[in-house]
TIVEX-265117 format. One line per 3 residues: their letters; for each residue y, z, x of C-alpha. Coordinates in nm, 2 decimals. Layout:
<nodes>
a> Y:Z:X; ...
</nodes>
This chain:
<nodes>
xxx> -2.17:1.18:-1.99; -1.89:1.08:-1.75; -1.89:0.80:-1.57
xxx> -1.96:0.95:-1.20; -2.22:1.13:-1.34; -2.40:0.86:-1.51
xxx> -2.34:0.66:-1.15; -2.46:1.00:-0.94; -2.76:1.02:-1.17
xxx> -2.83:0.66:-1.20; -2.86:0.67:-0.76; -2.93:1.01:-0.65
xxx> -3.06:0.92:-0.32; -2.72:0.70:-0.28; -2.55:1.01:-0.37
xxx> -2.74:1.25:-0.10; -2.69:0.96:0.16; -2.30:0.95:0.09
xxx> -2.29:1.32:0.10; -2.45:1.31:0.47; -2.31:1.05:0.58
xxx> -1.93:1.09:0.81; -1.83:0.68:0.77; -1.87:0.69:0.36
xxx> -1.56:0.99:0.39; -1.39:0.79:0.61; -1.43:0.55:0.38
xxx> -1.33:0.70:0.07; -0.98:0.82:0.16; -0.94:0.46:0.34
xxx> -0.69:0.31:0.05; -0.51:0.70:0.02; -0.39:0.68:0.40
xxx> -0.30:0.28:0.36; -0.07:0.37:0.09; 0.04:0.72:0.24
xxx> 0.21:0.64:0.52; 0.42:0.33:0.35; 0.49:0.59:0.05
xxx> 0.58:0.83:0.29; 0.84:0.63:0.47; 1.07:0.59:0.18
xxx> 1.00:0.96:0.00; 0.78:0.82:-0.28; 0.43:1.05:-0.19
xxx> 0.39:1.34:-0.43; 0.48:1.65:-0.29; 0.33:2.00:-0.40
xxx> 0.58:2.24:-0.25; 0.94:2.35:-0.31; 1.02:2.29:0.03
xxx> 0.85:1.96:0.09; 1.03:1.82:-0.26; 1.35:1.94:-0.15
xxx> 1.31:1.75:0.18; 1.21:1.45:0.05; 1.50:1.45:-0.26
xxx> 1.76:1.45:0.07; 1.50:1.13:0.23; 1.58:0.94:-0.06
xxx> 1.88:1.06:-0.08; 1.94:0.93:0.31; 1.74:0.62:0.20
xxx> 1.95:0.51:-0.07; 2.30:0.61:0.10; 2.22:0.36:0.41
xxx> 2.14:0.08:0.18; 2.43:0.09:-0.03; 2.70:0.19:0.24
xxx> 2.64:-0.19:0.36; 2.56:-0.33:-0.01; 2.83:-0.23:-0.16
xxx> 3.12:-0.30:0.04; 2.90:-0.62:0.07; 2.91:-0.70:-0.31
xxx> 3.29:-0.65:-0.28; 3.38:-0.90:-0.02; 3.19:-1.17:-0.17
xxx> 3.37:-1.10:-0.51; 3.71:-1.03:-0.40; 3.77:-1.14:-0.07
xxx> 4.00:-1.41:0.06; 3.78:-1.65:0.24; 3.63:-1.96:0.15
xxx> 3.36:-1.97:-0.10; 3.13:-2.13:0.16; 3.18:-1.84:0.39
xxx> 3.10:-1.59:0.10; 2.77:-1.76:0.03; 2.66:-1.71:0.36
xxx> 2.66:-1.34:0.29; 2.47:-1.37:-0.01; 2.07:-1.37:0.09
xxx> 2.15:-1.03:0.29; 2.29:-0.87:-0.04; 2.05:-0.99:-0.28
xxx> 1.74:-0.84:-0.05; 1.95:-0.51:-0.06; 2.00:-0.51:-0.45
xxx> 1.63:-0.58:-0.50; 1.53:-0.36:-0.23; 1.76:-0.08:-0.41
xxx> 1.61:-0.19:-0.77; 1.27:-0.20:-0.66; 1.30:0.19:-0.48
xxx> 1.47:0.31:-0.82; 1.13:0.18:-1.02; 0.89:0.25:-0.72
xxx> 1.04:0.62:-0.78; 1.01:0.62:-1.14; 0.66:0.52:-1.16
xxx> 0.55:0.71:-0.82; 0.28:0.96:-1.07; 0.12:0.60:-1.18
xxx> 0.13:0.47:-0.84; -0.04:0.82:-0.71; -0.29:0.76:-1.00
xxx> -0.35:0.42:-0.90; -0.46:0.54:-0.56; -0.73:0.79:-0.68
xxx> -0.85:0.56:-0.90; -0.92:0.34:-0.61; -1.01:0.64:-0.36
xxx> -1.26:0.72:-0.70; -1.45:0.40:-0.71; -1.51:0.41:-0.33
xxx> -1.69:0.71:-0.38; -1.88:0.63:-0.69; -2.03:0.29:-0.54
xxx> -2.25:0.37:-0.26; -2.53:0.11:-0.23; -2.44:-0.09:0.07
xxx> -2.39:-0.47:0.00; -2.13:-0.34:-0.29; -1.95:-0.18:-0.07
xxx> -1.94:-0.50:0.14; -1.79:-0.66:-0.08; -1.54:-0.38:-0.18
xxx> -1.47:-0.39:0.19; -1.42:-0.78:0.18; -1.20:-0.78:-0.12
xxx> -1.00:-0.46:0.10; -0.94:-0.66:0.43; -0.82:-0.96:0.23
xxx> -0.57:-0.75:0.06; -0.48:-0.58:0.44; -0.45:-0.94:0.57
xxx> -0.22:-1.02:0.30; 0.02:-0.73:0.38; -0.04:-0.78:0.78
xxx> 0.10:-1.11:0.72; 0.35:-1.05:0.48; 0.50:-0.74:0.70
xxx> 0.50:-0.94:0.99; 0.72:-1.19:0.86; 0.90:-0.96:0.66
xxx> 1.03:-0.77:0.97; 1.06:-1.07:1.21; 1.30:-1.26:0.94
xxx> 1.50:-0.96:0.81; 1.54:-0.85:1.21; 1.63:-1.24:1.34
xxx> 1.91:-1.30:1.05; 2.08:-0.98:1.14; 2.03:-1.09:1.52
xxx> 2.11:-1.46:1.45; 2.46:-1.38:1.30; 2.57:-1.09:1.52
xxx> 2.42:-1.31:1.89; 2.76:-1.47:1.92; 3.14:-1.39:1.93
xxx> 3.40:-1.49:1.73; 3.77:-1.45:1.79; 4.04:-1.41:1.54
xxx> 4.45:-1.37:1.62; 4.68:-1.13:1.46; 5.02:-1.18:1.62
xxx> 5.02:-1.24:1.96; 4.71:-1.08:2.03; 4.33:-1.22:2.00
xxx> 4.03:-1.02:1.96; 3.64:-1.10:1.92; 3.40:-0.98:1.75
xxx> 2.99:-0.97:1.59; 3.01:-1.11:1.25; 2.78:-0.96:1.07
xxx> 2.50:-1.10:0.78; 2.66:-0.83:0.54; 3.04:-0.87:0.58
xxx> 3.24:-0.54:0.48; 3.56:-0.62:0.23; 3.80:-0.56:0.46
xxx> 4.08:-0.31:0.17; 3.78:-0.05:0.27; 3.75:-0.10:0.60
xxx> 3.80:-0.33:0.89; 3.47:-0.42:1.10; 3.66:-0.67:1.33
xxx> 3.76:-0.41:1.55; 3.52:-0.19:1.81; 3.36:0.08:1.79
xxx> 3.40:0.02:1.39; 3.23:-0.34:1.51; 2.92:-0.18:1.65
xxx> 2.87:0.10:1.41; 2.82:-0.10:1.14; 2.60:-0.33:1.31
xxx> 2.41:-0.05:1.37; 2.40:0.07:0.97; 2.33:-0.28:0.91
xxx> 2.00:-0.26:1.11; 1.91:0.06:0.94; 1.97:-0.10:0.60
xxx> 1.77:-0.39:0.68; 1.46:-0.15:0.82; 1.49:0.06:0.46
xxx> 1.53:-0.21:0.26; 1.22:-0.41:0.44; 0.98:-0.06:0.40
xxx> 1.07:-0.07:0.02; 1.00:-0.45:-0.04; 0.68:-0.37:0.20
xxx> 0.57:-0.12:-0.01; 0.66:-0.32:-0.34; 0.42:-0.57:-0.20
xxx> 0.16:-0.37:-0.06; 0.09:-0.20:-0.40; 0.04:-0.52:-0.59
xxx> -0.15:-0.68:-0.35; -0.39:-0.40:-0.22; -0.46:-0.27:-0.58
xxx> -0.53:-0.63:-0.74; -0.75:-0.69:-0.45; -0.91:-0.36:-0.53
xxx> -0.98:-0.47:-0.89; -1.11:-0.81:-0.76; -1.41:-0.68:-0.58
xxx> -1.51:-0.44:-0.86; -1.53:-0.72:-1.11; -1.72:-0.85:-0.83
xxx> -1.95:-0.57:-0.88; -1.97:-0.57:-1.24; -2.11:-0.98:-1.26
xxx> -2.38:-0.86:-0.96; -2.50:-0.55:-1.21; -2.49:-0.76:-1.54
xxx> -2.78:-1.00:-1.35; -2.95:-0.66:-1.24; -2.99:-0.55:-1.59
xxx> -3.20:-0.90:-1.69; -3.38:-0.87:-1.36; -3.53:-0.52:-1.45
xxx> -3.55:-0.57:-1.85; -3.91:-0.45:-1.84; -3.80:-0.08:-1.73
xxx> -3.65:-0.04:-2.11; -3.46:0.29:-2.00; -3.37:0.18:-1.69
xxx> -3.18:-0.14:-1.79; -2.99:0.10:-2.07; -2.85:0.34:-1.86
xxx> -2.73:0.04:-1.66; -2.55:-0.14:-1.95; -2.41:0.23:-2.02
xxx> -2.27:0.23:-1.63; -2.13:-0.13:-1.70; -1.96:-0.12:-2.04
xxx> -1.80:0.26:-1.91; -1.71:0.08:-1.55; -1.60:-0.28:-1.71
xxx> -1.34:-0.01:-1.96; -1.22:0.15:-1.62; -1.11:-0.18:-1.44
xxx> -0.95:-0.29:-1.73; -0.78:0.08:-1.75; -0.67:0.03:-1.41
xxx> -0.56:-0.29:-1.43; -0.39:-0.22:-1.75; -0.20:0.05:-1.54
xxx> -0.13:-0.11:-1.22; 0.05:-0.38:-1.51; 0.29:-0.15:-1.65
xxx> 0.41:-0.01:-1.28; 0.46:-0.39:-1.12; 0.65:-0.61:-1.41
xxx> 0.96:-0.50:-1.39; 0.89:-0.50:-1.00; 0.81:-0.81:-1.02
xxx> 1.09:-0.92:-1.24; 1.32:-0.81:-0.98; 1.13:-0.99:-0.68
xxx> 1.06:-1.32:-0.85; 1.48:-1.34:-0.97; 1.62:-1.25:-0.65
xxx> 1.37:-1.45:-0.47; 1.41:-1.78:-0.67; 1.78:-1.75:-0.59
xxx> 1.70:-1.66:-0.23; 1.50:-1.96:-0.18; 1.80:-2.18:-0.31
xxx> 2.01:-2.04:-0.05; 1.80:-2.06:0.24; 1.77:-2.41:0.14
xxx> 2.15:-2.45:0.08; 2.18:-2.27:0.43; 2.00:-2.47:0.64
xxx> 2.12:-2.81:0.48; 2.51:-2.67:0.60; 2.40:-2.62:0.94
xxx> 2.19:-2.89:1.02; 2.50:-3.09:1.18; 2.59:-2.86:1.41
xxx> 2.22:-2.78:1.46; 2.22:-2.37:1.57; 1.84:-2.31:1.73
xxx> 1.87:-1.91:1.65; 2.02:-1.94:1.29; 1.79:-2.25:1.19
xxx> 1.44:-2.08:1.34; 1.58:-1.73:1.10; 1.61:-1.93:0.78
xxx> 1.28:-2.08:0.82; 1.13:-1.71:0.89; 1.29:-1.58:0.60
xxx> 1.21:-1.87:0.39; 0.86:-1.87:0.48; 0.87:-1.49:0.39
xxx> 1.04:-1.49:0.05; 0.81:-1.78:-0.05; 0.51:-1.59:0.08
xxx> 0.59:-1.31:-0.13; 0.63:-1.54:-0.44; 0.33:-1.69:-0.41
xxx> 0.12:-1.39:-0.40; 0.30:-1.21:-0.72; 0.21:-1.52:-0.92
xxx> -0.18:-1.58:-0.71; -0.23:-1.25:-0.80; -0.16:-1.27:-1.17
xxx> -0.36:-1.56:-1.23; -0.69:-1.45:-0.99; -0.71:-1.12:-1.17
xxx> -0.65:-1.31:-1.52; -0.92:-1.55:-1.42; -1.16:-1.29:-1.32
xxx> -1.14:-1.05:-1.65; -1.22:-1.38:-1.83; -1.53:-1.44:-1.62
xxx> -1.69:-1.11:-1.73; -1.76:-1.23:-2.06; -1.88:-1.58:-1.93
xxx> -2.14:-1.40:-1.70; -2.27:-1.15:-1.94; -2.31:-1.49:-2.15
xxx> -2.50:-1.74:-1.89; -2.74:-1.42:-1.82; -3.08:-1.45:-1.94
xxx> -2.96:-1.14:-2.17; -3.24:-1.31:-2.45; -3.52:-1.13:-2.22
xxx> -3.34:-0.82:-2.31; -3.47:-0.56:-2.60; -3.26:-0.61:-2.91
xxx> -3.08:-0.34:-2.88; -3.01:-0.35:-2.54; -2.91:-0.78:-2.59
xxx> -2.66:-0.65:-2.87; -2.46:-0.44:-2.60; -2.36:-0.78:-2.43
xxx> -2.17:-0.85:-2.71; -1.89:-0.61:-2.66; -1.88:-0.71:-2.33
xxx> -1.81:-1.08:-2.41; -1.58:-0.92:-2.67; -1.35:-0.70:-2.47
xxx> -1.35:-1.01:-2.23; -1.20:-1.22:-2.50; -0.87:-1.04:-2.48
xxx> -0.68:-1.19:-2.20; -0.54:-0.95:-1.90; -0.19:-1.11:-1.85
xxx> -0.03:-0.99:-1.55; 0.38:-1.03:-1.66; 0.74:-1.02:-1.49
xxx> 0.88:-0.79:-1.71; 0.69:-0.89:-2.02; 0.90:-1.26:-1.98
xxx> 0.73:-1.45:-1.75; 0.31:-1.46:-1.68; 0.22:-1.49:-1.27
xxx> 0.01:-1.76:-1.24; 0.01:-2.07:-1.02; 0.19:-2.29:-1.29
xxx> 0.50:-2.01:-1.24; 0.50:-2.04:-0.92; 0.52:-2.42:-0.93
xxx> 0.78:-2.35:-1.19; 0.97:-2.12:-0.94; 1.03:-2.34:-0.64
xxx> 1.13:-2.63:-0.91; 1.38:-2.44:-1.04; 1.50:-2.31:-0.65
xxx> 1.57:-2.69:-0.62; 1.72:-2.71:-0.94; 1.94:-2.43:-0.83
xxx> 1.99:-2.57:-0.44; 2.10:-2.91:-0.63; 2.37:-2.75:-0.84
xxx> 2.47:-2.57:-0.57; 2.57:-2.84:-0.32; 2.75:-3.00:-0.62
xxx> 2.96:-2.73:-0.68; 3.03:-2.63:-0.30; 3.11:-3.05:-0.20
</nodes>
């Protein structure tokens, strides 16, 4: 018997109450229309229609094209252009956010059937649990992921918007012949054998692309994010539910086909969250491989950043580098609290099903514990490209090496 029906069967009158009842619908498609409108805003929500793919093929299409008209001219001047090294670097943060945001969208793309799995999986499981103080806690474990993506897009925008901002507030002048110009320097310079920015309108046009790069890019890293941390969250509260039915089995051993049915409902659900989180794995390590290497080098250039301007202290540039800084470690922080939470949780399963009083169980219903504790036994690793395991001692291994980084830096740039 599947799964829903064992669950539907198990609760009928949950099932008939759901059925009835307008806030369970609302409910249920609650995690499809989080993820919709973020999937929707860079062309990564399934499409049924001719029409609607063909529309979305030129989105990404128009997605992809104003990222890289700025990161590639970008990634040219910093190579190739004549001024000084320490003016090169300063372009440097801007382009790495646009080559992860651009690395991210290409896998994000690639995967977008597994990420539109992922989502009915979790739009599934809100349906299938119906008695109230689960869904509590689903709900609990669903605001804390929202909170973590409120806050993270909050920053996200601010800082992306404020360096742009901070760089372009103020004029600079240059001299050719006898003649002096100004101009907006911008956070992406453009090598100047393309084209020359220095000049208006060019000057304003491309501070313009630059803004729309910065909005793309931050909707892709946004919905990098989102994904991880909504659907980890997600798994959270259902192992959550699985410890709270592993004590309801001991507490109503003496109803011998009751308590059977219910270790059936937990050894099927327990295989699902580890299906799920098995999936939601394979979709976010090499995501996270990109975030975590472009962030550890971001993080030693904010640092490097602020250090240089501290003398001739700049209110607008300094309060943006501590924006973005707190963003970029933000983002870390979660990748690798994420990893080791859900690690620590899969563990736990087996460690409940132990400390229950699963000797008041029938024999045969006591030995069913034992593949519980055994399918806990195998560890859920959350990875960065199969190289490096998210947990907290990566993150503390992460900023370390940022310093490392910062400290080689100044050397070098002295």
């Amino acid at each position: 018997m599947r799964f829903h029906e064992v669950m539907m069967n198990a609760h009928p009158k949950r099932a008939v109450k759901s059925a009835n009842s307008e806030n369970d619908n609302k409910n249920d498609n609650k995690i499809k229309y989080k993820y919709k409108w973020l999937l929707l805003s860079i062309g990564a929500w399934p499409q049924t229609t001719i029409v609607k793919k063909i529309l979305v093929s030129i989105q990404i299409f128009i997605s992809a094209s104003s990222v890289a008209i700025i990161m590639i001219p970008c990634m040219l001047y910093i190579l190739f252009d004549d001024d000084h090294i320490k003016i090169r670097l300063g372009a440097l943060v801007s382009l790495l956010f646009r080559i992860m945001s651009s690395t991210n969208y290409c896998l994000i793309i690639l995967h977008k059937k597994s990420i539109f799995h992922c989502i009915r999986h979790m739009d599934t499981d809100w349906k299938l649990i119906q008695k109230t103080n689960e869904r509590k806690l689903m709900d609990q474990y669903d605001k804390t992921g929202s909170f973590m993506l409120k806050f993270y897009m909050t920053f996200l925008f601010c800082g992306s918007n404020l360096f742009l901002i901070a760089r372009a507030i103020k004029t600079t002048t240059f001299t050719i012949g006898n003649e002096t110009f100004t101009t907006h320097p911008m956070a992406c310079p453009i090598y100047k054998k393309i084209i020359d920015v220095r000049f208006n309108p060019t000057n304003e046009i491309f501070l313009v692309l630059q803004l729309i790069s910065s909005l793309v890019s931050s909707f892709i890293a946004l919905t990098s994010f989102s994904i991880i941390a909504v659907s980890a969250m997600h798994a959270c509260g259902q192992l959550q539910i699985l410890y709270t039915w592993l004590n309801e089995v001991v507490q109503n051993h003496k109803q011998k086909n009751s308590a059977e049915k219910k270790i059936a409902i937990i050894m099927e659900h327990h295989i699902r969250i580890f299906s799920f989180i098995a999936n939601l794995e394979s979709i976010m390590s090499p995501i996270s491989l990109s975030t975590i290497m472009t962030c550890t080098l971001e993080l030693c250039l904010l640092g490097y950043y602020a250090i240089m301007n501290w003398a001739a202290f700049d209110a607008a540039k300094m309060i943006s580098y501590l924006v973005v800084y707190i963003t970029v470690f933000y983002n870390i922080y979660v990748y690798c609290y994420i990893g080791e939470i859900l690690t620590e949780q899969c563990k736990n399963v087996g460690e409940i099903a132990y400390m229950t009083d699963w000797y008041k169980l029938p024999s045969t219903t006591a030995r069913s514990y034992i593949l519980i504790i055994l399918r806990s036994n195998h560890v859920v690793k959350m990875t960065a490209g199969k190289i490096l395991q998210l947990s907290i001692a990566t993150f503390a291994d992460i900023v370390k090496t940022s310093m490392v980084y910062l400290n080689f830096l100044r050397t070098m740039t002295a």
